[in-house]
C-alpha positions as CSV (number, residue, x, y, z in Angstrom):
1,X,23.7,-10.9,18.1
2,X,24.4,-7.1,16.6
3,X,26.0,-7.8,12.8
4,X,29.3,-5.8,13.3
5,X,29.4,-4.6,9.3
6,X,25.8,-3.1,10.3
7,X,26.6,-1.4,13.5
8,X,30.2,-0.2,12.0
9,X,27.6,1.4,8.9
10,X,25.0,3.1,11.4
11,X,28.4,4.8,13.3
12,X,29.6,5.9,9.8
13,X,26.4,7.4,8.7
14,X,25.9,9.1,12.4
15,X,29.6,10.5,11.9
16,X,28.5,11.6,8.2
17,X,25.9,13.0,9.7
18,X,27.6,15.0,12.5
19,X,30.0,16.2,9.5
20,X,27.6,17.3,7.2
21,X,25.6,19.6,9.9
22,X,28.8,21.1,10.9
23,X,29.8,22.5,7.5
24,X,32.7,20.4,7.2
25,X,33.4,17.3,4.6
26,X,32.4,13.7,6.1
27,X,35.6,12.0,5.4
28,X,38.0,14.8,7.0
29,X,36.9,13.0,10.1
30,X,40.1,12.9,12.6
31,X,42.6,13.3,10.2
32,X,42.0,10.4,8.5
33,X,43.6,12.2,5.0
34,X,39.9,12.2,3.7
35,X,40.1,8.2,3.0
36,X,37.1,7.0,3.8
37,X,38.2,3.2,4.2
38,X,40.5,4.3,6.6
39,X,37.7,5.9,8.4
40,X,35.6,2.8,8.4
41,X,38.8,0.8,9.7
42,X,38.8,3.0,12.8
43,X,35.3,2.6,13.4
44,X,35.3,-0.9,12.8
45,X,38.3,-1.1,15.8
46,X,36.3,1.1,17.7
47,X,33.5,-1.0,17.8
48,X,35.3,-4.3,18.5
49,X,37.1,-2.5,21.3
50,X,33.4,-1.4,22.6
51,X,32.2,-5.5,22.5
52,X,34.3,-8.0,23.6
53,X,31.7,-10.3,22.7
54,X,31.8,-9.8,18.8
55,X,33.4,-12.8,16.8
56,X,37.2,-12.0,16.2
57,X,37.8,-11.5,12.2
58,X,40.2,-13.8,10.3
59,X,42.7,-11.3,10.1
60,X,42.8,-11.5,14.2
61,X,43.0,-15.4,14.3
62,X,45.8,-15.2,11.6
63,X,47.9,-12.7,13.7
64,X,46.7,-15.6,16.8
65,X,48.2,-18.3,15.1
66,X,51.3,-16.3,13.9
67,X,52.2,-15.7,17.5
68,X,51.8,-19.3,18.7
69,X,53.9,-20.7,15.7
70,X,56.5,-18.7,16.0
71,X,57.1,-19.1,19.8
72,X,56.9,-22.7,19.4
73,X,59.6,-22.6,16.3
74,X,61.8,-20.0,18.0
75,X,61.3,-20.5,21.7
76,X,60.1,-16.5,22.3
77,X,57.5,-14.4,21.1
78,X,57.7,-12.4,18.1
79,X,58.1,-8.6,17.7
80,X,55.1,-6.3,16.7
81,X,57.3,-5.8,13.4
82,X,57.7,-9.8,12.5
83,X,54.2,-10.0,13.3
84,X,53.6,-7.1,10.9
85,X,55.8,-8.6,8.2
86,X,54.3,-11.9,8.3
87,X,50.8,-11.1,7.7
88,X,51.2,-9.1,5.6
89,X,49.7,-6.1,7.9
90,X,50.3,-2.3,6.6
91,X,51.4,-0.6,9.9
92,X,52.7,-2.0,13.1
93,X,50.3,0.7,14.3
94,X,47.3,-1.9,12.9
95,X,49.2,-5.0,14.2
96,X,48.9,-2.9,17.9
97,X,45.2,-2.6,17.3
98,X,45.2,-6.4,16.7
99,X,46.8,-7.4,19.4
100,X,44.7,-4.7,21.8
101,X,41.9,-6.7,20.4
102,X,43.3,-10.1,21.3
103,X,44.2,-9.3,24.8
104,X,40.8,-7.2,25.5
105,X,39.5,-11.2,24.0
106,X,41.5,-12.8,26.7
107,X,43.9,-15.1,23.8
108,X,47.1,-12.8,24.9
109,X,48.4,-11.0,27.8
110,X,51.0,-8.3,27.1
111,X,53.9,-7.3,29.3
112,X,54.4,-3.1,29.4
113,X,57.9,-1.9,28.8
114,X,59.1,-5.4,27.6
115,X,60.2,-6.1,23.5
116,X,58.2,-9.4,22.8
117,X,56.1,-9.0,26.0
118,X,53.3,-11.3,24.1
119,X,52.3,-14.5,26.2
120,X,49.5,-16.3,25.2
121,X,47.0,-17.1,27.6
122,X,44.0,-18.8,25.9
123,X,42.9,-21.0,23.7
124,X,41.0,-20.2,20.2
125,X,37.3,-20.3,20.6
126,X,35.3,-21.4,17.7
């Protein structure tokens, strides 16, 4: 199995790489404000997006476990903002990344153009 921190560090240096023969700084890439852990995020997401098969983070299974818990207490699912809120996520735009993850995963299936269109679908694979 590929060690995703590994393959998300051969991408990064391939990107600085790419940077550094165009002329331009590394960490400029995409207008990522020249952060360069903001970078690796996005690769990191990339990567997961591009293997199904890699193992979900903790982050993933906490945003997992969120969802199920609160439809159980409240009887529907939550919004991308509670979910957000509740662990403690910086961007609902990050939350939508983690739950692209969990239904490319097959845990969740979303419903388009519906607020709390989350329904779970599997269970949590060790």
């Amino acid at each position: 199995m590929i060690d995703p921190i590994a393959e998300v560090m051969r991408i990064a240096e391939e990107q600085r790489t790419l940077w550094a023969h165009a002329g331009q700084p590394p960490w400029t890439w995409r207008g990522q404000g020249g952060d360069p852990n903001r970078v690796m995020s996005v690769l990191r997401f990339k990567w997961l997006r591009a293997n199904p098969k890699a193992p979900p983070s903790e982050r993933c299974r906490a945003v997992y476990e969120m969802i199920i818990a609160y439809t159980e207490e409240q009887g529907y699912p939550p919004s991308v903002r509670e979910i957000t809120d509740a662990c403690a996520i910086s961007s609902t735009s990050v939350t939508q990344s983690y739950l692209g993850l969990l239904q490319d995963w097959g845990y969740i299936r979303r419903v388009p153009y519906r607020a709390r269109g989350i329904q779970i679908v599997g269970k949590w694979k060790e």
